[in-house]
PAGU-740882 format. One line per 8 residues: number of its first residue (from 1); their letters; for each residue x, y negated, z of C-alpha. Coordinates in steps of 0.5 Angstrom, whole numbers, plus 500, padded with zeros to 3 digits. Layout:
% residues N
NUM = A = X,Y,Z ~ ...
***
This chain:
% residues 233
1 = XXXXXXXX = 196,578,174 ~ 199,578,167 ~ 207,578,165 ~ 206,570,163 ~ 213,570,160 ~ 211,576,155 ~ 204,573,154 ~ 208,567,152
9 = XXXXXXXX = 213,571,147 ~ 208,574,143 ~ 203,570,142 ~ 209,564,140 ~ 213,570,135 ~ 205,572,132 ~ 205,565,130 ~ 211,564,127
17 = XXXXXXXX = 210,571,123 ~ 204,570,120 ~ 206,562,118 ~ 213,564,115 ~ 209,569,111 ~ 204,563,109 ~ 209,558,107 ~ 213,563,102
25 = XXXXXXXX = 207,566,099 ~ 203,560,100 ~ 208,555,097 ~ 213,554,090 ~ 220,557,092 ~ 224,552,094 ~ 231,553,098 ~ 229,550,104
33 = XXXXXXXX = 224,555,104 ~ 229,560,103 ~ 234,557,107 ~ 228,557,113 ~ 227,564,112 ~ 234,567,112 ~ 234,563,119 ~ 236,565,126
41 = XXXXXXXX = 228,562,128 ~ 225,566,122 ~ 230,572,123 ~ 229,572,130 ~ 221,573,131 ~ 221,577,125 ~ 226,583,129 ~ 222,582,135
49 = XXXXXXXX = 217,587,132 ~ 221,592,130 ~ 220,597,136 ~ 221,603,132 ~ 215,603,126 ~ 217,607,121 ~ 219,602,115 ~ 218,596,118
57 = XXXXXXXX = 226,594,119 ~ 227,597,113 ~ 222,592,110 ~ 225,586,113 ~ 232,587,112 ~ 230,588,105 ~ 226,581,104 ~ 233,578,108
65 = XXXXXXXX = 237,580,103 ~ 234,578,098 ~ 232,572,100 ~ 240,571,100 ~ 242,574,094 ~ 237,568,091 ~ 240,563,095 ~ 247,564,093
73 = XXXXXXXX = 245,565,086 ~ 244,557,086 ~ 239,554,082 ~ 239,559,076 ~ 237,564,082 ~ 231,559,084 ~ 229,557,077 ~ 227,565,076
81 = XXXXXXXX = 224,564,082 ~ 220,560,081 ~ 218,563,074 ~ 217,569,078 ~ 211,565,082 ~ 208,563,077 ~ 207,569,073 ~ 206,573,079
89 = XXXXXXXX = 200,568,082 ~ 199,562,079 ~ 199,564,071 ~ 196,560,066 ~ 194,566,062 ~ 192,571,069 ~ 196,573,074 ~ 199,579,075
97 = XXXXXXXX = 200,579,082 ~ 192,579,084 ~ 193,575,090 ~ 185,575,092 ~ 183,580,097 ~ 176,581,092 ~ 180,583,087 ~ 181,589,091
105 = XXXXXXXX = 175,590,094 ~ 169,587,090 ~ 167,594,085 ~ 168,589,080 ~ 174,586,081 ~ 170,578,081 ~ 173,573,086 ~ 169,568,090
113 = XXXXXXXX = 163,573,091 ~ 161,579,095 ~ 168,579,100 ~ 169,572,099 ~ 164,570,102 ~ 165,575,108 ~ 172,571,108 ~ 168,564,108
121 = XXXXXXXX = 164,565,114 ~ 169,567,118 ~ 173,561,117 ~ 167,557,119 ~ 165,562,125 ~ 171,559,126 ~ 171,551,125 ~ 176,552,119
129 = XXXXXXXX = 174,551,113 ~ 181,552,108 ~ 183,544,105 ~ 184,548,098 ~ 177,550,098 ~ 174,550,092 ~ 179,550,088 ~ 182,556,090
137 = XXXXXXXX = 177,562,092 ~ 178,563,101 ~ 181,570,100 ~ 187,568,097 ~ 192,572,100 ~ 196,566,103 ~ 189,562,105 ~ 188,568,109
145 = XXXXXXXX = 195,568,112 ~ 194,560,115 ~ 187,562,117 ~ 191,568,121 ~ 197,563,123 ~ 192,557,125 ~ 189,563,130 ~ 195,565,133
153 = XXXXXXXX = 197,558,135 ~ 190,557,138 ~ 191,561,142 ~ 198,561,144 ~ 196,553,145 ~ 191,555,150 ~ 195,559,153 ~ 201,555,154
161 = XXXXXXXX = 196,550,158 ~ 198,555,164 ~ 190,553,166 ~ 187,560,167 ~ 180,558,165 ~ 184,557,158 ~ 185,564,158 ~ 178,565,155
169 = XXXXXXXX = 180,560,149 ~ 186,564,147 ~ 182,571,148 ~ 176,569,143 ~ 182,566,138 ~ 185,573,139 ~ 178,577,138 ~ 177,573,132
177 = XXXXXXXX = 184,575,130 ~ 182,582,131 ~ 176,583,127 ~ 179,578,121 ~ 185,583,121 ~ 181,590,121 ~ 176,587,117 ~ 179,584,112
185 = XXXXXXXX = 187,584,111 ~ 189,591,113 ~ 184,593,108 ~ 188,589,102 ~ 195,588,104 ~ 198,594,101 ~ 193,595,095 ~ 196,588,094
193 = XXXXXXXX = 203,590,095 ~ 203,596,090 ~ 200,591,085 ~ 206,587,085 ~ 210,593,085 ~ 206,594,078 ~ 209,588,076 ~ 211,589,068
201 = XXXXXXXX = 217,584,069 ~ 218,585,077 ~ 217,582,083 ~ 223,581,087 ~ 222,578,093 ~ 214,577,093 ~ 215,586,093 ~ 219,585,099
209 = XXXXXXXX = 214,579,102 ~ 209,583,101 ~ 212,590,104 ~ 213,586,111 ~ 207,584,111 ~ 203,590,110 ~ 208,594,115 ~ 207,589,120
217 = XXXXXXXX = 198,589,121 ~ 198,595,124 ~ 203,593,129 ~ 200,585,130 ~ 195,590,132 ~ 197,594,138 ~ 201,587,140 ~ 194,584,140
225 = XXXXXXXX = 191,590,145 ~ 198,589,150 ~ 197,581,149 ~ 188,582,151 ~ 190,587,156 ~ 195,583,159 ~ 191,577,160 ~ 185,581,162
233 = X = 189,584,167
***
């Protein structure tokens, strides 16, 4: 029999990560956006997958200082903030932050093609076609994150149903989640990182953003294999 209340855990703490880092790069900065992810909640479910990888906590407690640093700054510290968004994925004029994964794996650089559209039949393989569409390419890296985050909590939903039939439900959520990181996320997030590492007027606290969500794929995926082999039994 598989360890219900582990199960529960995990599936809850992979949902919460993967919206926390949707709703900051997703979203313009706000305080209460801030204020959410320096949180005990936010805090909490970040921690619980550090068991030892090398540059994760690291990671983390950057992106929690940071983040309070802005904070405490005051609306001088948000307004550069929100600059700093705009430059980095909005533009006008380009964006230096690149935040679409065809940017990195198309050979030529061009969005809403080739890998794009990789993305695209994924989300519909899935019955979830993004809202931003198509005003927004599918492979924005914060649509993918939402596409991740909607999985999670399809299966913890499943799961939490406590009907075992269900079970299947939040296994097919985690295959999907499975395939869509090996196939697409952890192909990209560190390129995606180095490049706001490049940022010519910096990139302080999307750097750190992006660092803890390169650092957590490779773990999200071993606590995918505990998680199917617990509900597989």
């Amino acid at each position: 029999m598989p360890d219900m209340d582990n199960v529960r855990v995990l599936l809850s703490a992979r949902a919460g990560v993967y919206r926390t880092l949707q709703n900051a790069l997703g979203n313009e900065p706000s305080r209460e956006m801030l204020e959410q992810l320096t949180g005990d909640a936010a805090q909490g479910v970040l921690l619980l997958f550090d068991t030892g990888q090398k540059g994760y906590r690291e990671a983390v407690e950057s992106l929690l200082a940071v983040s309070a640093e802005h904070l405490e700054g005051g609306d001088e510290a948000l307004s550069a903030l929100e600059g700093r968004f705009t430059r980095l994925f909005v533009g006008p004029g380009g964006t230096e932050g690149n935040p679409w994964e065809s940017f990195y794996l198309n050979t030529d650089k061009a969005i809403r093609q080739g890998v794009t559209l990789e993305v695209r039949k994924a989300y519909v393989a899935q019955g979830l076609i993004p809202q931003a569409y198509p005003s927004v390419s599918d492979d924005h890296m914060a649509i993918e994150l939402d596409f991740l985050a909607k999985l999670a909590e399809r299966a913890e939903e499943a799961w939490t149903d406590d009907d075992a039939g269900k079970a299947l439900d939040a296994l097919d959520a985690l295959d999907a989640s499975e395939a869509f990181l090996r196939g697409h996320l952890m192909r990209w997030a560190g390129l995606f990182a180095a490049a706001l590492g490049r940022a010519k007027h910096g990139a302080s606290f999307y750097q750190e953003l992006s660092e803890v969500l390169t650092a957590f794929v490779p773990i999200d995926l071993e606590a995918l294999a505990e998680i199917q082999n617990e509900i597989k039994g």
